[in-house]
N, C-alpha and C positions, 0 to 999 in steps of 0.2 A: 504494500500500500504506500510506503513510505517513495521507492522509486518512482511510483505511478505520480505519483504529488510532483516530489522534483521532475521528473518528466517533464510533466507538463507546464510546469514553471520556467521549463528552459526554452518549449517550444512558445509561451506566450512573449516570455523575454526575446526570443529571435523576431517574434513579429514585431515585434515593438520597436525592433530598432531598423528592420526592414522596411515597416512603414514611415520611419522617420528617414530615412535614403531616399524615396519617392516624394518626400513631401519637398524633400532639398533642392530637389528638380537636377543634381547632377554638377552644373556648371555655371560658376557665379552669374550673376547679372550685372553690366558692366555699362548699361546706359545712363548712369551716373556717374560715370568716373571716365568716359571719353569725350573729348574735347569737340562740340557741335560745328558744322559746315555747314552754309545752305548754296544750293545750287537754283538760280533765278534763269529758267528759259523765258525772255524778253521778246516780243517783233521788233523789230527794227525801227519801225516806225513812232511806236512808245519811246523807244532806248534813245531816239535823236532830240526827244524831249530838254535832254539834259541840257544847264548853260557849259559853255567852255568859258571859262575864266579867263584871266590875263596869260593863267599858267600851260591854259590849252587843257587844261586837266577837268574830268567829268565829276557832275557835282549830285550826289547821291547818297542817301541815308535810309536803314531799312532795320526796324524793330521788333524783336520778338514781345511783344504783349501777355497779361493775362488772359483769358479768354473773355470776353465780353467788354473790352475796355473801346471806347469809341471812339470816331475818327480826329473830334475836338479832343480828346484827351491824349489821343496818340501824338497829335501834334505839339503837345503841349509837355508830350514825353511821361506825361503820367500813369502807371499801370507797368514801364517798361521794364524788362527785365534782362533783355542783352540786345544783341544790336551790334554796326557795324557802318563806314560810311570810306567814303570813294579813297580814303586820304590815309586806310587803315593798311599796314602793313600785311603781303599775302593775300590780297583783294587780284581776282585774277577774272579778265572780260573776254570773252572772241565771241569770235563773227564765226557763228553755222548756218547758211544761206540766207534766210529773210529774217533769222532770232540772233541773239547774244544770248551766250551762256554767259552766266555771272555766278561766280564760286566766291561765296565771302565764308571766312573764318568769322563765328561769333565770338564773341568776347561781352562778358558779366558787365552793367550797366556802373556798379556800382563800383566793384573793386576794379574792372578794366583788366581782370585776367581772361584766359579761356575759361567758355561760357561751354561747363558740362550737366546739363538741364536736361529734363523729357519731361513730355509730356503732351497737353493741345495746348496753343496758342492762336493768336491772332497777329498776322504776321502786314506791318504796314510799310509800307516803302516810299518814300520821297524823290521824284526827278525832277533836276533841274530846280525851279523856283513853285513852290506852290502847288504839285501833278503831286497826287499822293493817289495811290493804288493798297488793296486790302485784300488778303486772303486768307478766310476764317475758317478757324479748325482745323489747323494743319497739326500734324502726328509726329516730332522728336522725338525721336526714341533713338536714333542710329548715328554714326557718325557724319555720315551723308545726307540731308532730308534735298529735296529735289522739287518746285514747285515750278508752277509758271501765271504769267500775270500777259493777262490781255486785256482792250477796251473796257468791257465787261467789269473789272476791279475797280475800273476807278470811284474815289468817291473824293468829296470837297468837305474843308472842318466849317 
């Protein structure tokens, strides 16, 4: 009786720690701890929006938001949480036939390090003077997020 007891105390103790291996899922989760990029497919026609300055250099600013924060408050940078703009080191632009790809490194609002967040945001962008474009709901989770902005985003604060 006495081995039947242990027995089964040994066979509960192995489930117990077999279903705590399942519950671990295996392999860390690590979309807090790598360093966010967003990838911006543009038309051409949006992207020429931009002013050139005295420096010839394109003038653009684009913020990761809470979710629900509005187009006056984004402008106003309130609600922001990381973000990025034309002047930031690692900002990289080309021309894919009628779009621009835009790769911007985010970087934290606050502290101005790399910005390693997930989550949904509301993601707003600035070209040139006063052209602010919105695309809500977007899904950070990965090193890469990848969006695109046509007519259709824009909106006025």
């Amino acid at each position: 009786m006495r081995s039947t007891i242990k027995c089964l105390g040994i066979i509960a103790f192995v489930a117990i720690i077999g279903f705590g291996f399942t519950a671990c899922g295996g392999e860390d989760d690590d979309s807090n701890t790598v360093s966010k990029t967003l990838s911006i497919t543009i038309p051409e026609t949006i992207f020429n929006q931009v002013n050139y300055g005295p420096d010839n250099g394109v003038r653009f600013s684009i913020g990761v938001f809470i979710a629900g924060t509005t187009v006056q408050q984004a402008s106003n940078g309130i609600g922001q949480i990381a973000g990025c703009h034309a002047g930031t080191p690692g900002v990289d632009y080309r021309q894919n036939g009628s779009n621009y790809i835009v790769t911007l490194p985010l970087y934290d609002a606050i502290t101005d390090e790399r910005w390693t967040g997930s989550g949904t945001f509301e993601i707003y962008m600035e070209l040139g003077n006063n052209n602010y474009y919105k695309v809500s709901s977007v899904n950070i989770s990965s090193a890469t997020t990848s969006i695109a902005i046509s007519a259709s985003n824009a909106v006025q604060p």
